[in-house]
LUMSE-188418 format. One record per residue: residue number from 1; x, y, z of N, C-alpha, C in turn. Coordinates in Angstrom, 1 decimal, m for minus. Layout:
N
[r NUM; [X; Y; Z]; [X; Y; Z]; [X; Y; Z]],
...
// end
This chain:
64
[r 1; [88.5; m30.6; m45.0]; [89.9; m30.2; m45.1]; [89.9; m29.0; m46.1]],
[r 2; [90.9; m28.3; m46.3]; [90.9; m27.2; m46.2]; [91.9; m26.8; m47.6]],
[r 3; [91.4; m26.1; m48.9]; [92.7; m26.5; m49.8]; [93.1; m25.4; m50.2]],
[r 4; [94.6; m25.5; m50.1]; [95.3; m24.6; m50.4]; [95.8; m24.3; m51.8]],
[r 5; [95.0; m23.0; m52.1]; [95.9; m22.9; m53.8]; [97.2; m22.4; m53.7]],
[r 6; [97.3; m21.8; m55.1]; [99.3; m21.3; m55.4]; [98.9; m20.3; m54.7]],
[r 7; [97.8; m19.1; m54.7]; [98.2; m17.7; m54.1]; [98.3; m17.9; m52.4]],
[r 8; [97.6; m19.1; m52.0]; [97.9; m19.1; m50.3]; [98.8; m19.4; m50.0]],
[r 9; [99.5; m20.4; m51.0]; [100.8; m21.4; m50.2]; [101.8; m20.2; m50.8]],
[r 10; [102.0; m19.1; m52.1]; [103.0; m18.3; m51.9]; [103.0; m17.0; m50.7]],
[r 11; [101.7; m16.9; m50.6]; [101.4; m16.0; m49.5]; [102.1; m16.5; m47.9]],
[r 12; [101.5; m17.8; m47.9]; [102.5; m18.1; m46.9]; [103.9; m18.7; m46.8]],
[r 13; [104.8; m19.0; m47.7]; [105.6; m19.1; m48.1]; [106.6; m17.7; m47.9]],
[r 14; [106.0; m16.7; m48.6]; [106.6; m15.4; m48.2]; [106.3; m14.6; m46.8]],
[r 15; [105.8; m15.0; m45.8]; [105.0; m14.8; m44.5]; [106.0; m15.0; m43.6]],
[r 16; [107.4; m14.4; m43.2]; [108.2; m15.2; m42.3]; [107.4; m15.4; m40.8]],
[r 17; [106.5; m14.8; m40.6]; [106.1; m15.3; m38.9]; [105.3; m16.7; m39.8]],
[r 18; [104.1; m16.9; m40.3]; [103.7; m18.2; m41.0]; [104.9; m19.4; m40.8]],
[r 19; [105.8; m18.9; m41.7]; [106.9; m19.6; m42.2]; [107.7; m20.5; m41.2]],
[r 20; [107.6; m19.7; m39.7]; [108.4; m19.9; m38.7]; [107.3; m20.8; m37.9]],
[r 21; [106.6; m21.2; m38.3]; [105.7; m22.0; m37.6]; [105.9; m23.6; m37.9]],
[r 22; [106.8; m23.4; m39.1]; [107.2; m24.8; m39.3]; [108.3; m25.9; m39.2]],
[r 23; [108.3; m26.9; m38.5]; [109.6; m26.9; m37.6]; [110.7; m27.8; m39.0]],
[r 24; [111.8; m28.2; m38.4]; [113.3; m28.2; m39.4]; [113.1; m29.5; m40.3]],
[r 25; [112.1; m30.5; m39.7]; [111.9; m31.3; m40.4]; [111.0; m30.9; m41.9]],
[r 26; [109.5; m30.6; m41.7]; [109.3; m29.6; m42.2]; [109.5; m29.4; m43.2]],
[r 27; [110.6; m28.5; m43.0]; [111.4; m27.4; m43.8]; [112.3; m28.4; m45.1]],
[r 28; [112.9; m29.3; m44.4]; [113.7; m30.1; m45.4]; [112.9; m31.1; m46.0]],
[r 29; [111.6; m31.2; m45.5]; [111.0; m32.0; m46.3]; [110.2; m31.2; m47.6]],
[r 30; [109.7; m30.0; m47.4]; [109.6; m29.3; m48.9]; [110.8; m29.1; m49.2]],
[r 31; [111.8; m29.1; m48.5]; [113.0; m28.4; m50.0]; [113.0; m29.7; m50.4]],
[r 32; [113.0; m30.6; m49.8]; [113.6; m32.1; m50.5]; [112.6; m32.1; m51.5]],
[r 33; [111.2; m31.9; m52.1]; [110.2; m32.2; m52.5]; [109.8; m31.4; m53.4]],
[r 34; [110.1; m29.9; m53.2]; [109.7; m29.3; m54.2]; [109.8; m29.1; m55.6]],
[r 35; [111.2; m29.5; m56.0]; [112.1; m29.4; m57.4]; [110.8; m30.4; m58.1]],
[r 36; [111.0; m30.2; m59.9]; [109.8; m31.0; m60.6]; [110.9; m32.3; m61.0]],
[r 37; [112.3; m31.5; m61.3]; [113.2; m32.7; m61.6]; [115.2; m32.3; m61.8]],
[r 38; [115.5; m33.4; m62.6]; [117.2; m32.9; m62.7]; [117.3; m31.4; m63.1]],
[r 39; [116.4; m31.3; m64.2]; [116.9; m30.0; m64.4]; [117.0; m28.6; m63.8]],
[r 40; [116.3; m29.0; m62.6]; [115.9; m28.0; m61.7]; [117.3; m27.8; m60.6]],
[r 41; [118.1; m28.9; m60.7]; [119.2; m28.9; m60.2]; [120.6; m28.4; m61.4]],
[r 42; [121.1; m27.4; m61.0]; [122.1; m26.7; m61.8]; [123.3; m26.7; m60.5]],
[r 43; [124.4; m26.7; m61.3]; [125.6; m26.0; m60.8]; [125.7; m24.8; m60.0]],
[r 44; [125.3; m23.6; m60.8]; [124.6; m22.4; m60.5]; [123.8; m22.1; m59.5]],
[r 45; [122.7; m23.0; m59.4]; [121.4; m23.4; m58.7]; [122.0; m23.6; m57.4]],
[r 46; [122.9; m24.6; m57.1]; [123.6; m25.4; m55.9]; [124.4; m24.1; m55.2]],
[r 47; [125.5; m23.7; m56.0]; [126.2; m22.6; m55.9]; [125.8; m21.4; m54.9]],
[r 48; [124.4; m21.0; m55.4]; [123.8; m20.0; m55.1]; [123.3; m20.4; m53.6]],
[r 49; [122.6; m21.4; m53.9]; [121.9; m21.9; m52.3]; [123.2; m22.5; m51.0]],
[r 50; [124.4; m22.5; m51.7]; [125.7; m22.5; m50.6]; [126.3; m21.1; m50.0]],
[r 51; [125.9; m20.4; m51.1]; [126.4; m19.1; m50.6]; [125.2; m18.5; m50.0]],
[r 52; [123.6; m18.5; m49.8]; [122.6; m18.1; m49.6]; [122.8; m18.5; m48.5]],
[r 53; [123.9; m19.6; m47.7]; [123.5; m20.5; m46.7]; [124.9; m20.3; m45.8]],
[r 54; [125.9; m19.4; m46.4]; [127.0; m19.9; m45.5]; [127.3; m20.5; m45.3]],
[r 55; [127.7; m22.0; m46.5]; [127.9; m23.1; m46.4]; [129.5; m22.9; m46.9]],
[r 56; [130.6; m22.7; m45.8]; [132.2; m22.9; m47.0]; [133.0; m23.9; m47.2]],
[r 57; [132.4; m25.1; m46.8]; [132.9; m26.0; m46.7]; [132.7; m27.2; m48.0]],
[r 58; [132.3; m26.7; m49.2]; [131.3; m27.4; m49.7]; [132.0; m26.7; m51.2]],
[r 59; [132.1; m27.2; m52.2]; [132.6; m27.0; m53.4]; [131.3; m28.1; m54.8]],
[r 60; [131.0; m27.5; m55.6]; [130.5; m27.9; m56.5]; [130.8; m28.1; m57.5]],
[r 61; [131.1; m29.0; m58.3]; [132.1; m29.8; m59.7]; [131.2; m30.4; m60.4]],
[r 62; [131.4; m29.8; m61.7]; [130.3; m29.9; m62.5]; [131.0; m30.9; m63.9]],
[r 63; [130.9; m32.1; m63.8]; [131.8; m33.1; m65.1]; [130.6; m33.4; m66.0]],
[r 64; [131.3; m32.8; m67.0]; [130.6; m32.9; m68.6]; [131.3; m34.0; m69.3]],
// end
């Protein structure tokens, strides 16, 4: 087997033909995966990836 360090997996990460080789399941399974933890989830953070996504249906509330 075959191992992949940080510079191959950002190389292909940034590779959109690579990239597109991977199908939707995939795809949601690193996003689901990759965060290290809570903090990696922000208001901000969510925000950004709704508008990155054309998502308008979708509002973020942040209770302190």
């Amino acid at each position: 087997m075959n191992k992949m360090n940080r510079d191959d997996f950002m190389a292909f990460f940034r590779n959109d033909e690579q990239l597109n080789t991977l199908n939707a399941d995939d795809r949601i399974e690193i996003f689901s995966e990759i965060l290290l933890g809570s903090s990696d989830i922000t208001k901000q953070r969510l925000e950004n990836l709704i508008a990155d996504y054309n998502v308008g249906d979708l509002t973020v509330i942040e209770i302190l």
